[in-house]
C-alpha positions as semicolon CSV with decimal commas, in nm:
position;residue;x (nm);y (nm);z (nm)
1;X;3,056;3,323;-3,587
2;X;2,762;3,369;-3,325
3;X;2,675;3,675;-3,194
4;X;2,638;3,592;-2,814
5;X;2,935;3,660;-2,627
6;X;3,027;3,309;-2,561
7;X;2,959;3,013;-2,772
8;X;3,063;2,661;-2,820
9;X;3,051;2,614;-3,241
10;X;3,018;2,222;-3,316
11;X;3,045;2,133;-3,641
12;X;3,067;1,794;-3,787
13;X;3,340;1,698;-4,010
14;X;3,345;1,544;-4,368
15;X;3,558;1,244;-4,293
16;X;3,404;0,918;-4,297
17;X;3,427;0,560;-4,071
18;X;3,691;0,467;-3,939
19;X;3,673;0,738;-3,768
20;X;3,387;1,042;-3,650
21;X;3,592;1,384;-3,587
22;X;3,439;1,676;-3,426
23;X;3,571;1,987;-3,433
24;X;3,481;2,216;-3,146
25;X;3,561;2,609;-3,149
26;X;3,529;2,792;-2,811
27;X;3,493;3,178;-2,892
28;X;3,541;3,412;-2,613
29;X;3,652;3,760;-2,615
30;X;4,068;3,708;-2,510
31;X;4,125;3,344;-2,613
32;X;4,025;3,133;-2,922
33;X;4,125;2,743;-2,877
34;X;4,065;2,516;-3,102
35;X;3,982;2,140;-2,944
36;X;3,941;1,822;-3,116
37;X;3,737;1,506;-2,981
38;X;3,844;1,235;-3,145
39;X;3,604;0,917;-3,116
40;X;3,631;0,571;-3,265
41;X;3,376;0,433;-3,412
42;X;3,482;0,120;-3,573
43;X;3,658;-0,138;-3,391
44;X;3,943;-0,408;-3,511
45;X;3,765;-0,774;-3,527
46;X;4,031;-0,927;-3,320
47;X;4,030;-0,670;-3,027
48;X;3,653;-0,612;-2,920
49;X;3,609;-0,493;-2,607
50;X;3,468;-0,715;-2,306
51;X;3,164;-0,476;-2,305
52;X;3,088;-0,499;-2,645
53;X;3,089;-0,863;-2,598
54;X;2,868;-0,873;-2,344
55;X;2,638;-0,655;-2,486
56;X;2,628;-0,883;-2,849
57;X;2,586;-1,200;-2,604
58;X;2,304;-1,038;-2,415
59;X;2,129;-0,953;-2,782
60;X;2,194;-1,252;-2,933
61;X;1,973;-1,409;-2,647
62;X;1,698;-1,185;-2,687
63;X;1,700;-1,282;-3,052
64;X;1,698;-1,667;-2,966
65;X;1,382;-1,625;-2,736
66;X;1,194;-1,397;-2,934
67;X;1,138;-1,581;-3,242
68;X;0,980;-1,947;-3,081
69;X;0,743;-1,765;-2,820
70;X;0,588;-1,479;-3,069
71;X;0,258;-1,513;-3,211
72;X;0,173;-1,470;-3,557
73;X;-0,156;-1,266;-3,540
74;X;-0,257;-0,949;-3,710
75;X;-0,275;-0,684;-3,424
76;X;-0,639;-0,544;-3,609
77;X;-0,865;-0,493;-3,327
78;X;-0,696;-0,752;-3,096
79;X;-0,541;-0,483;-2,855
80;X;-0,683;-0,643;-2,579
81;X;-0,481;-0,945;-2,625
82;X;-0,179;-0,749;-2,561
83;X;-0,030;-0,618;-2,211
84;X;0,096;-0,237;-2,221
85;X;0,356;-0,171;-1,959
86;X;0,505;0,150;-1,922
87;X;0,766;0,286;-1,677
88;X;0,832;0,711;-1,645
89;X;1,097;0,928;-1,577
90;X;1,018;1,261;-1,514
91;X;1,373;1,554;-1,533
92;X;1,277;1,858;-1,319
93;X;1,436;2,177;-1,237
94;X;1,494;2,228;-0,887
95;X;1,376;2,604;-0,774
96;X;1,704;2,726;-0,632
97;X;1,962;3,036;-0,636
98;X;2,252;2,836;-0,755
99;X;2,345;2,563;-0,968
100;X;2,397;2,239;-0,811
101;X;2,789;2,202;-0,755
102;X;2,878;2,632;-0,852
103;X;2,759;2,959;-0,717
104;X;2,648;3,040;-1,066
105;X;2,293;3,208;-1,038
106;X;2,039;2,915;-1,162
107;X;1,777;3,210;-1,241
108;X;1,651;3,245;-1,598
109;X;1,858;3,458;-1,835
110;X;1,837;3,600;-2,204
111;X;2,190;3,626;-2,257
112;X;2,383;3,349;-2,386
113;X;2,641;3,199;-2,144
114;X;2,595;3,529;-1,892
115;X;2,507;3,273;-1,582
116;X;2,843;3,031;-1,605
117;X;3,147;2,923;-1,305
118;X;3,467;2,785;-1,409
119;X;3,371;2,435;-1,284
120;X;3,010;2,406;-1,505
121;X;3,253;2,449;-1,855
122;X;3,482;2,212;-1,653
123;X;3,742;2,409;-1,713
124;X;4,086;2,240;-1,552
125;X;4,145;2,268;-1,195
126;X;3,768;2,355;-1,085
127;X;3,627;2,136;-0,868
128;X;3,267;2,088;-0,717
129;X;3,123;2,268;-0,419
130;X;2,824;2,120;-0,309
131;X;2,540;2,382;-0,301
132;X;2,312;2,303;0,012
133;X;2,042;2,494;-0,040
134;X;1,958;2,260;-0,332
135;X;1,858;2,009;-0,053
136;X;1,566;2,183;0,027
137;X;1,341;2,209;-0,252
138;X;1,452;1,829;-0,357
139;X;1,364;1,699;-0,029
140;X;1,009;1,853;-0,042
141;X;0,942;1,683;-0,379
142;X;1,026;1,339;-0,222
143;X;0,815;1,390;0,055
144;X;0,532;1,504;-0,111
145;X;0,565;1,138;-0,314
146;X;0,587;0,981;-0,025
147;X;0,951;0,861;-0,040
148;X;1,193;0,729;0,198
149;X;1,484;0,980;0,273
150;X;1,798;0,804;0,261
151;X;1,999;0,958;0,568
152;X;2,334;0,893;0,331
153;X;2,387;0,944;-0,051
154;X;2,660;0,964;-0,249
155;X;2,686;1,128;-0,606
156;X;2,818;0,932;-0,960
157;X;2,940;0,979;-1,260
158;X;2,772;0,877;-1,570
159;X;3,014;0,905;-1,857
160;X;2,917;0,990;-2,233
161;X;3,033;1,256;-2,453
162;X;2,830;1,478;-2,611
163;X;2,880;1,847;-2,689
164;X;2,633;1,971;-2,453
165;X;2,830;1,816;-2,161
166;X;3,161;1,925;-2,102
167;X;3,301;1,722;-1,876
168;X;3,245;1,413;-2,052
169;X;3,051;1,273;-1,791
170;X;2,701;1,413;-1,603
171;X;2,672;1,354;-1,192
172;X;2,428;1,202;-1,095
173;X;2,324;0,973;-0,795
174;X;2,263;0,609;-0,987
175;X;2,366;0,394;-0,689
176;X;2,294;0,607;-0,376
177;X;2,027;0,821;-0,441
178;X;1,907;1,044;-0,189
179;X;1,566;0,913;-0,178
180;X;1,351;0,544;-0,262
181;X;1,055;0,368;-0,249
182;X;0,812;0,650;-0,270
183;X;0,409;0,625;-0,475
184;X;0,178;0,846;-0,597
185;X;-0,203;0,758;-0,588
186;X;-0,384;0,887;-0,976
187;X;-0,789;0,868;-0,921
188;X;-1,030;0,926;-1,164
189;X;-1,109;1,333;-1,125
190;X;-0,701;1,271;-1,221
191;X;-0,793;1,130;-1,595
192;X;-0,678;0,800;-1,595
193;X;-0,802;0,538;-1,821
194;X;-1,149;0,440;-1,735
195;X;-1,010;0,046;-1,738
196;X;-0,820;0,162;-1,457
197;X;-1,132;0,207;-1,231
198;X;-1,152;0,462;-0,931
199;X;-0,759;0,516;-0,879
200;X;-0,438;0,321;-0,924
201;X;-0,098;0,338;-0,753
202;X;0,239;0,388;-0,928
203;X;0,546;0,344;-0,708
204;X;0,826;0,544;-0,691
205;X;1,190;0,367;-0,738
206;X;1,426;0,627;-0,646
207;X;1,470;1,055;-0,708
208;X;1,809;1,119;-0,744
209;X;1,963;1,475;-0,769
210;X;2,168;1,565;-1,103
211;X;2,326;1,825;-1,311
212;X;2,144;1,947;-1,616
213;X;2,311;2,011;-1,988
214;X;2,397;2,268;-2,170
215;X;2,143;2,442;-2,425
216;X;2,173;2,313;-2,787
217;X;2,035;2,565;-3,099
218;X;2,066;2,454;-3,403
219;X;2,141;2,679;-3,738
220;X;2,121;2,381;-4,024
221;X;2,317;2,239;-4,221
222;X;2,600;2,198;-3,985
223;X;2,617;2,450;-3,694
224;X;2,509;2,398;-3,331
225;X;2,538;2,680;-3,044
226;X;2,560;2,600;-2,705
227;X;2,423;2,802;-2,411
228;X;2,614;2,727;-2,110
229;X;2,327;2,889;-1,912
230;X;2,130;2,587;-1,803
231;X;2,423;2,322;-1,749
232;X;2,474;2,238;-1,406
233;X;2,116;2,370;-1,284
234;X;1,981;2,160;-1,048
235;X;1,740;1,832;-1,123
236;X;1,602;1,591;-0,999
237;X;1,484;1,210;-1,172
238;X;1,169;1,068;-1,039
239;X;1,212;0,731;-1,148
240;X;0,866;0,468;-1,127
241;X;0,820;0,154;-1,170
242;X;0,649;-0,013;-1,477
243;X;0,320;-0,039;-1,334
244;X;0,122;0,189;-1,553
245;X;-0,108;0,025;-1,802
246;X;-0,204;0,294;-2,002
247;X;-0,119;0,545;-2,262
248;X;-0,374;0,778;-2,090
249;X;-0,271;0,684;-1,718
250;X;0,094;0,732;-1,826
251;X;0,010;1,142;-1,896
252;X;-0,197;1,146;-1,615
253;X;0,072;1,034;-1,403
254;X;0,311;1,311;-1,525
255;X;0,055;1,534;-1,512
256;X;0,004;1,481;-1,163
257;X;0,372;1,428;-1,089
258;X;0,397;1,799;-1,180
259;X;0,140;1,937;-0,954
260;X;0,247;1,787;-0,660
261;X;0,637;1,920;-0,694
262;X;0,435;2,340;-0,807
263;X;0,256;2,258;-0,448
264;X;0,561;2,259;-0,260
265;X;0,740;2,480;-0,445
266;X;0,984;2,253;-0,526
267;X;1,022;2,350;-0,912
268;X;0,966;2,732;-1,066
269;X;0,823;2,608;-1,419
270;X;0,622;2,292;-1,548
271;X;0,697;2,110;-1,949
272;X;0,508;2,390;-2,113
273;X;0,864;2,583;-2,020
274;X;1,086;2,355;-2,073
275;X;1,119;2,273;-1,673
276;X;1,003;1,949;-1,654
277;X;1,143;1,673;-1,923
278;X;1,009;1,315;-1,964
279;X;1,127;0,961;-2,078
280;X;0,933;0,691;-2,061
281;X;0,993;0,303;-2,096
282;X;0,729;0,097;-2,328
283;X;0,698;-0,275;-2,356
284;X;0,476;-0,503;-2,458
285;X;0,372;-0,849;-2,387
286;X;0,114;-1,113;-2,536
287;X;-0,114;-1,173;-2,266
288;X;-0,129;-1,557;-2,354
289;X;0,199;-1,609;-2,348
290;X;0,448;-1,685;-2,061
291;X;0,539;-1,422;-1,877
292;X;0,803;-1,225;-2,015
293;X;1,171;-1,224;-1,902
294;X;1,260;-0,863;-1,799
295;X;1,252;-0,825;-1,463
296;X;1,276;-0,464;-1,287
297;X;1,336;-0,400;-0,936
298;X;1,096;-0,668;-0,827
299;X;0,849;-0,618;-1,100
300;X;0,882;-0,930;-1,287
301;X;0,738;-1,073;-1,643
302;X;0,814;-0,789;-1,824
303;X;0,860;-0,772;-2,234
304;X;1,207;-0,603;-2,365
305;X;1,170;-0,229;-2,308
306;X;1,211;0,070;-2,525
307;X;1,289;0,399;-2,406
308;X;1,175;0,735;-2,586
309;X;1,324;1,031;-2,496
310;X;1,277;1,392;-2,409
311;X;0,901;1,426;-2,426
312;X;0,807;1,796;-2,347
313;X;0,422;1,771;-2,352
314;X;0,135;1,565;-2,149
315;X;-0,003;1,500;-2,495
316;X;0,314;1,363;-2,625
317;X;0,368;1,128;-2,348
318;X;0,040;0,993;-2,445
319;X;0,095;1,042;-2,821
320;X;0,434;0,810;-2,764
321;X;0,334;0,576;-2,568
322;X;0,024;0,471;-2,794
323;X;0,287;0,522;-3,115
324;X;0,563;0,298;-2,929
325;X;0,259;0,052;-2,806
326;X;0,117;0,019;-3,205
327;X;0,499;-0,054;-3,318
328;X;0,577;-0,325;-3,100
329;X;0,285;-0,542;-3,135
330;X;0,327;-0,522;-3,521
331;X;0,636;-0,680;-3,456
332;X;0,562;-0,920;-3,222
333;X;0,231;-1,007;-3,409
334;X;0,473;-1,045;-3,750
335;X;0,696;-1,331;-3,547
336;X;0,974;-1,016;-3,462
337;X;1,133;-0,924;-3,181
338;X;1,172;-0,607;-3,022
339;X;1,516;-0,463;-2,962
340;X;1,632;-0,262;-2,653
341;X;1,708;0,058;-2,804
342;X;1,657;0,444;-2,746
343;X;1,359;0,638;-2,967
344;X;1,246;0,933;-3,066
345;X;0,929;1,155;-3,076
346;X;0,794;1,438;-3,264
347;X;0,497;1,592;-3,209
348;X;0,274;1,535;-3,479
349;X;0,423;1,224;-3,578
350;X;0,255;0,889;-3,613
351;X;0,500;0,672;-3,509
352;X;0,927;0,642;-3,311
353;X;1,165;0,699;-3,436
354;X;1,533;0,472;-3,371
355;X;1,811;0,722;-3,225
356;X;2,036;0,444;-3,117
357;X;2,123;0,128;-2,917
358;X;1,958;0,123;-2,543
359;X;2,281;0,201;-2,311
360;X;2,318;0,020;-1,981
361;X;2,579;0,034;-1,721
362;X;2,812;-0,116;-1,896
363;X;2,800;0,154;-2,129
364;X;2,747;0,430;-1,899
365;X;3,076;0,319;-1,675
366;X;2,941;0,442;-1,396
367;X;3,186;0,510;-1,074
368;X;3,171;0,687;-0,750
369;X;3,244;1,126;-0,828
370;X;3,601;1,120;-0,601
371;X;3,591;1,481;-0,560
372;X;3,226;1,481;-0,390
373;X;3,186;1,413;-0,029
374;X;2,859;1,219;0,122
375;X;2,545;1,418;0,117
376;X;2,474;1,306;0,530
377;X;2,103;1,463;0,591
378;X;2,004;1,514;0,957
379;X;1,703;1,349;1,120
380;X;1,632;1,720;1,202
381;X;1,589;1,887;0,879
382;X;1,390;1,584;0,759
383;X;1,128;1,667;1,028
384;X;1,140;2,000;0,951
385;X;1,066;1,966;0,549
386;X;0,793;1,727;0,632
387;X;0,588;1,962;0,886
388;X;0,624;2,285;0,740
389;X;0,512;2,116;0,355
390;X;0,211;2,287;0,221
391;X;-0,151;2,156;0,141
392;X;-0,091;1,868;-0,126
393;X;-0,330;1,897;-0,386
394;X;-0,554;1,535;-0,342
395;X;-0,577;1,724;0,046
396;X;-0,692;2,049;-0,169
397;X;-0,971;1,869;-0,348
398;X;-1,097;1,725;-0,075
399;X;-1,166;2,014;0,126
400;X;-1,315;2,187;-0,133
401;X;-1,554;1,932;-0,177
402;X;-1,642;1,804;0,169
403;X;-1,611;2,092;0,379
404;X;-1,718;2,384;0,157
405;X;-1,982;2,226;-0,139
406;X;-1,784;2,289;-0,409
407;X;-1,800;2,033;-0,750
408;X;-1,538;1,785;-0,801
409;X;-1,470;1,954;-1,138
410;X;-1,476;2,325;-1,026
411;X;-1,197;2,181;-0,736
412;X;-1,001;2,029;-0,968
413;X;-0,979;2,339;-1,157
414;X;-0,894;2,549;-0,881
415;X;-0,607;2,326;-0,771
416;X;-0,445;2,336;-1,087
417;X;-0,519;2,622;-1,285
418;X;-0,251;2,863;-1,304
419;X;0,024;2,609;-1,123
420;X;-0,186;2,644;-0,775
421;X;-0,199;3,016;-0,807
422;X;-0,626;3,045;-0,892
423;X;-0,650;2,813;-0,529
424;X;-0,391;3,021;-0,399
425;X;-0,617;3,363;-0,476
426;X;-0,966;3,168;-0,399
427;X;-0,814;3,069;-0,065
428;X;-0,717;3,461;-0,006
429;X;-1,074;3,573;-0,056
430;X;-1,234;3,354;0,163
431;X;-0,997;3,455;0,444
432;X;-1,146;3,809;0,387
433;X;-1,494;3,704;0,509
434;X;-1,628;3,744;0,847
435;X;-1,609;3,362;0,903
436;X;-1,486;3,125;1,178
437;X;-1,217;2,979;1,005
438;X;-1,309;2,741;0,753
439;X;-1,002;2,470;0,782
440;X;-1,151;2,348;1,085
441;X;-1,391;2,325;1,317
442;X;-1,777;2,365;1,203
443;X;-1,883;2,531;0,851
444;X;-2,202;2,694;0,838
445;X;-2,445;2,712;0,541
446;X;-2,368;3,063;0,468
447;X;-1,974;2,940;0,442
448;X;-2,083;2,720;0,226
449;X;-2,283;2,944;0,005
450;X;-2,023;3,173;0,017
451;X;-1,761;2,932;-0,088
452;X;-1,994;2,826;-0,403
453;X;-2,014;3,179;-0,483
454;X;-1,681;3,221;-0,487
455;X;-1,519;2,984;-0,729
456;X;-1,768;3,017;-0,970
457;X;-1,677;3,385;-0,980
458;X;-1,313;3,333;-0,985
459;X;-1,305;3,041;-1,235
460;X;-1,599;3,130;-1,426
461;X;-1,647;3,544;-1,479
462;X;-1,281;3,571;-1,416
463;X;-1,174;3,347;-1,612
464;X;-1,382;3,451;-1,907
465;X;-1,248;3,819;-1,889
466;X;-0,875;3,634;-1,838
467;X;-0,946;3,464;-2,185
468;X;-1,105;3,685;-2,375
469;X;-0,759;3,939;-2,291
470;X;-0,517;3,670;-2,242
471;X;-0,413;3,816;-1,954
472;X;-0,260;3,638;-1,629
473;X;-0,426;3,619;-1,321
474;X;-0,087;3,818;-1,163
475;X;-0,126;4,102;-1,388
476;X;-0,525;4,120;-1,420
477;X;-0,532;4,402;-1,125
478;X;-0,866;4,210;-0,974
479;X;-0,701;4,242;-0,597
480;X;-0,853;3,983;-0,346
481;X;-0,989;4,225;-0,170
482;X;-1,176;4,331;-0,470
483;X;-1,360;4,013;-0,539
484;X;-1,459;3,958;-0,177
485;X;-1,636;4,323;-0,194
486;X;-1,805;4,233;-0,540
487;X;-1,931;3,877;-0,405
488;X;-1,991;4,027;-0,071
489;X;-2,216;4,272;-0,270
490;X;-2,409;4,028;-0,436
491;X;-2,464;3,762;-0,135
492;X;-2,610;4,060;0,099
493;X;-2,833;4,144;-0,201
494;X;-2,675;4,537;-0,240
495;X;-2,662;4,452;-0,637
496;X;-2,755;4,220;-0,827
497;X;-2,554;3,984;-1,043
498;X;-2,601;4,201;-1,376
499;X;-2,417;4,470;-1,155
500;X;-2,146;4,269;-1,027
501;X;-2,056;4,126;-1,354
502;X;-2,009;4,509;-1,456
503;X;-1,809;4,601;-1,169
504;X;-1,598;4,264;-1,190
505;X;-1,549;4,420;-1,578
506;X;-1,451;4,800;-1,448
507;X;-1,169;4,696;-1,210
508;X;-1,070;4,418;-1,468
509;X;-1,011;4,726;-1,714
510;X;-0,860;4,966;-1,447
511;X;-1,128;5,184;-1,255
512;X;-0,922;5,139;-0,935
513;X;-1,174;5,273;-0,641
514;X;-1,316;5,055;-0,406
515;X;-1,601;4,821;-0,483
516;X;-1,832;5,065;-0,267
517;X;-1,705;5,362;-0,412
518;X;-1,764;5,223;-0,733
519;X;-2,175;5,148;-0,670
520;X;-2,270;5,441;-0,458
521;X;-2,089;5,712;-0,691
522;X;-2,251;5,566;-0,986
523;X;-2,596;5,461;-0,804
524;X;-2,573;5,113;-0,933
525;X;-2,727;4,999;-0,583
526;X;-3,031;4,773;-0,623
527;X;-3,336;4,930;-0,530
528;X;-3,586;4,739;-0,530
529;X;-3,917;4,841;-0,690
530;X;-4,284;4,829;-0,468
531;X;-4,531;4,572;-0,482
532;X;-4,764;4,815;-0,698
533;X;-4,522;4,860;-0,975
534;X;-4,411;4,462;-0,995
535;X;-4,817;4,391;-1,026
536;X;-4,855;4,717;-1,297
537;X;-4,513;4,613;-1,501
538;X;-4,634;4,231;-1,524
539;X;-5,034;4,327;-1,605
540;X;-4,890;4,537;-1,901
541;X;-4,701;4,228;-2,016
542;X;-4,965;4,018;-1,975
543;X;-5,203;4,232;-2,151
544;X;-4,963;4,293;-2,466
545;X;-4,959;3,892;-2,468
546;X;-5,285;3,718;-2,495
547;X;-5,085;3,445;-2,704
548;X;-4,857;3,323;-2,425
549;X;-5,123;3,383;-2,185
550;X;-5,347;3,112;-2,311
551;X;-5,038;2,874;-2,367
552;X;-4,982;2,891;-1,970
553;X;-5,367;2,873;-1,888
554;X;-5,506;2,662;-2,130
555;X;-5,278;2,450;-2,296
556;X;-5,039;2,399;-1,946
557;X;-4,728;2,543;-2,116
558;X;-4,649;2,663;-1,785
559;X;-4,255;2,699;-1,817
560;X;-4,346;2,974;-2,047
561;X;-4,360;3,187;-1,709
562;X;-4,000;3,262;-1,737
563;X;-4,060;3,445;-2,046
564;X;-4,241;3,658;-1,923
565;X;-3,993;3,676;-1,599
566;X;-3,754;3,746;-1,815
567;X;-3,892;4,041;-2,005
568;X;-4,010;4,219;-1,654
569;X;-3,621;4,216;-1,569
570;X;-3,511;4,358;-1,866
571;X;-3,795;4,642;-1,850
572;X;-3,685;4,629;-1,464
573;X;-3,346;4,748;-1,548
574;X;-3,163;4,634;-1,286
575;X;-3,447;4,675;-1,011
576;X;-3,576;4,382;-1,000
577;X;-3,586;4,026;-0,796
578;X;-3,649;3,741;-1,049
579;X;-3,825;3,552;-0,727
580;X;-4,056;3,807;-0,654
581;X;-4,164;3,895;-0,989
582;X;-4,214;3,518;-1,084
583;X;-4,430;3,516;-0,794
584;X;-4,662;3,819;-0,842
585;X;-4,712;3,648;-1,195
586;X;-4,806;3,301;-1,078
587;X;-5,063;3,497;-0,895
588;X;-5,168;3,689;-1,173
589;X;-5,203;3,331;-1,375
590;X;-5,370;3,157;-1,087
591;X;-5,066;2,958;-1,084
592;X;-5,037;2,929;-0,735
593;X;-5,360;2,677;-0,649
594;X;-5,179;2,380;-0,741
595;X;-5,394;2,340;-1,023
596;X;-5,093;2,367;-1,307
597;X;-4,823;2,242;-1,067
598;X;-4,789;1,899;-1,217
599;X;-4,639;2,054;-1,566
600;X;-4,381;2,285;-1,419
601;X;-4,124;2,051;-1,462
């Protein structure tokens, strides 16, 4: 028996075809029932249903075009000859309160079956209410891709029984979905494949709201446990279309996908915690034959499509895609055909896996949820999602680079690193500065240098501390305010950046007075040394060094310089201005007439 207070116990029994019996024990504290599912699996010759024969006529044509058209050839090193499409659909948690058609909290919880409503175990008699709210976060995550909001929509069900679905059948919104014909725009900074060139566009199908499952654990050989916690939570499917080329624009694409919906705060978690889920659909096509067949909501010519299922990485998606690519052309280069059929992935592996037969409607049986009323949105809230959305992260980049200086790859960073919060806290410290403000209007060079300043510290020193402890950037106690005061510091010339790195590493490890406190009750101020005792400190150096001396003078080795430079700030101890001491010994080296100028570089 499990030890959480309520479990579903699935364990599969011994007896063999005709039938598959499954024997499901719900264990609660008052009540023990005992159900049994009872599912045929083999069918009488002379009754097969009109499904199944439409599903054997439909294969039994793919089979008759597939071996005439297929070309013979060894794949080898002949991937070019072949056409990679792939199609992506990306399962993400909505960030609400409640569950999609309950009041059951949708919120995170350690305890087995602790956040469940009568209607998510579909229990008899419950019925769906319709959470609102739900709307909201959904609706931001269409308009951020650009979709079309469907003023109507109506909900479905899709029927299939599994154990982690207990009502037999998931809603979903396959016919009416609540939003279509949407895109999202990868460019390069977004790591698409270089064959791609400087960005590529991926449309957008439909999102359509669902229900989530329940939580399967498995205890081998025969036992499965099933946390009622997540079913019924809130998703949505973002559904392209096959226009992605690449294994490596295909995880780009998700990747992207995901930081668009963390920008608007229309999902809590990303794949690395289980909040975002991905299929994707791979065919394949030889580019000199005819076009192929398959034809998908206006994309036409496409080769017969495989699906692989619940990918939980970026890598993976890549990993699968490339896998599913390599199967199918050495089948179609060995005269096969591919099948439609559902696959699996596991990370690691070097090739799919066959779970089962690729469903369709037919199979699905979809129908219109009777006990689920229109969704009707109003022209109103539309307007009011759209204008109060947030900065969308291509809009991010670009300011950072235009407007403020900042590299392409330390604005990438900052726009994605810790899901939006490291942009989020860069953002906070330049609001601290006494500038006009710098999302409009005019920036200044000192904005700019400030800016520059900035994100190196908080991607760069920050982040090095933040790795080295493996800390967040929540819980690393470096305040905003704090930063600003440490770069402020530094720009103004108060210390210098050996200083700041220390006082960056003392409120990183929990001194928690004020910046200023900090340097003028420890006298780490920079005080700068006279002209006297720059001139005295470098003639001692020079003196100790006749070796490096005549390098620079004779022999031209004049980046030697910084040698030197470097040993006066090190004997400087924090006192010193690398500028002015290089100068003073230039002029000490008769540098400065131009005569060694040519060999400084």
């Amino acid at each position: 028996m499990p030890s959480c207070p309520y479990a579903l116990v699935v364990q599969r029994s011994r007896y063999k075809y005709p039938f598959a019996l499954w024997k499901c024990t719900y264990i609660g504290p008052h009540s023990i029932r005992s159900l049994r599912f009872l599912q045929t699996t083999a069918l009488a010759a002379e009754n097969v249903p009109f499904r199944k024969q439409l599903k054997d006529e439909i294969k039994q044509r793919r089979t008759t075009q597939g071996t005439g058209s297929i070309r013979t050839e060894k794949r080898g090193s002949s991937s070019n000859k072949w056409e990679l499409t792939v199609g992506i659909e990306v399962h993400a948690q909505l960030n609400t309160q409640h569950k999609l058609f309950s009041r059951a909290p949708a919120a995170f919880s350690t305890t087995p079956n602790s956040n469940v409503a009568h209607f998510d175990l579909a229990l008899p008699g419950s019925q769906p209410e319709f959470q609102k709210a739900t709307l909201i976060p959904a609706l931001r995550a269409a308009l951020a891709l650009q979709c079309t909001i469907q003023r109507r929509s109506k909900f479905d069900r899709k029927h299939y029984f599994y154990q982690d679905q207990p009502a037999g059948y998931q809603i979903t919104q396959y016919y009416e979905p609540f939003a279509r014909d949407g895109e999202i725009r990868l460019y390069d900074y977004d790591d698409i494949d270089p064959e791609d060139g400087s960005s590529v566009t991926v449309g957008i199908k439909q999102i359509q709201m669902e229900q989530d499952t329940a939580k399967s654990i498995q205890q081998p050989p025969d036992t499965t446990l099933l946390d009622f916690n997540r079913v019924g939570h809130p998703l949505i499917e973002i559904i392209t279309l096959p226009q992605i080329h690449h294994a490596k624009t295909a995880a780009a694409c998700v990747k992207k996908i995901q930081a668009l919906l963390q920008s608007v705060s229309a999902v809590t978690t990303g794949m690395e915690l289980g909040g975002l889920r991905v299929d994707v659909n791979v065919s394949v096509r030889a580019k000199s034959d005819e076009p192929g067949i398959h034809i998908y909501h206006g994309v036409t010519g496409l080769g017969q499509r495989t699906e692989i299922k619940n990918l939980s990485s970026f890598k993976a998606v890549e990993d699968a895609v490339i896998a599913e690519r390599d199967r199918q052309i050495s089948v179609l280069a060995s005269g096969g055909f591919i099948e439609g059929e559902t696959r699996g992935w596991t990370l690691g592996s070097t090739g799919t896996r066959k779970l089962r037969g690729k469903e369709g409607e037919v199979d699905y049986r979809y129908m219109p949820d009777p006990d689920i009323s229109p969704v009707v949105i109003s022209k109103g809230l539309i307007d009011h999602v759209s204008t109060t959305l947030p900065q969308l992260p291509d809009q991010s980049i670009q300011l950072l680079v235009d407007r403020l200086g900042i590299s392409l790859k330390d604005a990438k960073t900052l726009v994605v690193l810790d899901d939006g919060a490291r942009l989020d806290y860069f953002n906070s410290i330049m609001d601290l500065y006494p500038f006009e403000e710098y999302l409009g209007g005019s920036v200044t060079e000192e904005t700019v240098s400030y800016a520059k300043t900035t994100a190196n510290w908080v991607l760069h020193e920050l982040g090095g501390l933040l790795g080295a402890s493996e800390g967040t950037l929540a819980d690393c106690g470096v305040s905003a305010e704090t930063m600003a005061s440490i770069v402020e510091n530094l720009m103004t010339g108060r210390v210098t950046g050996k200083t700041a790195k220390q006082l960056l590493s003392m409120t990183f490890n929990g001194d928690t007075r004020t910046i200023n406190d900090i340097v003028t009750q420890d006298d780490l101020a920079f005080q700068s040394l006279s002209q006297a005792e720059y001139e005295s400190m470098a003639l001692e150096l020079l003196e100790g060094n006749p070796q490096m001396v005549e390098a620079i003078t004779q022999k031209k080795q004049v980046k030697k310089v910084k040698w030197f430079v470097g040993q006066m700030m090190r004997k400087g101890e924090g006192k010193m201005e690398p500028a002015k001491a290089e100068s003073v010994l230039e002029r000490m080296l008769k540098l400065r007439d131009g005569k060694h100028n040519e060999n400084r570089e």
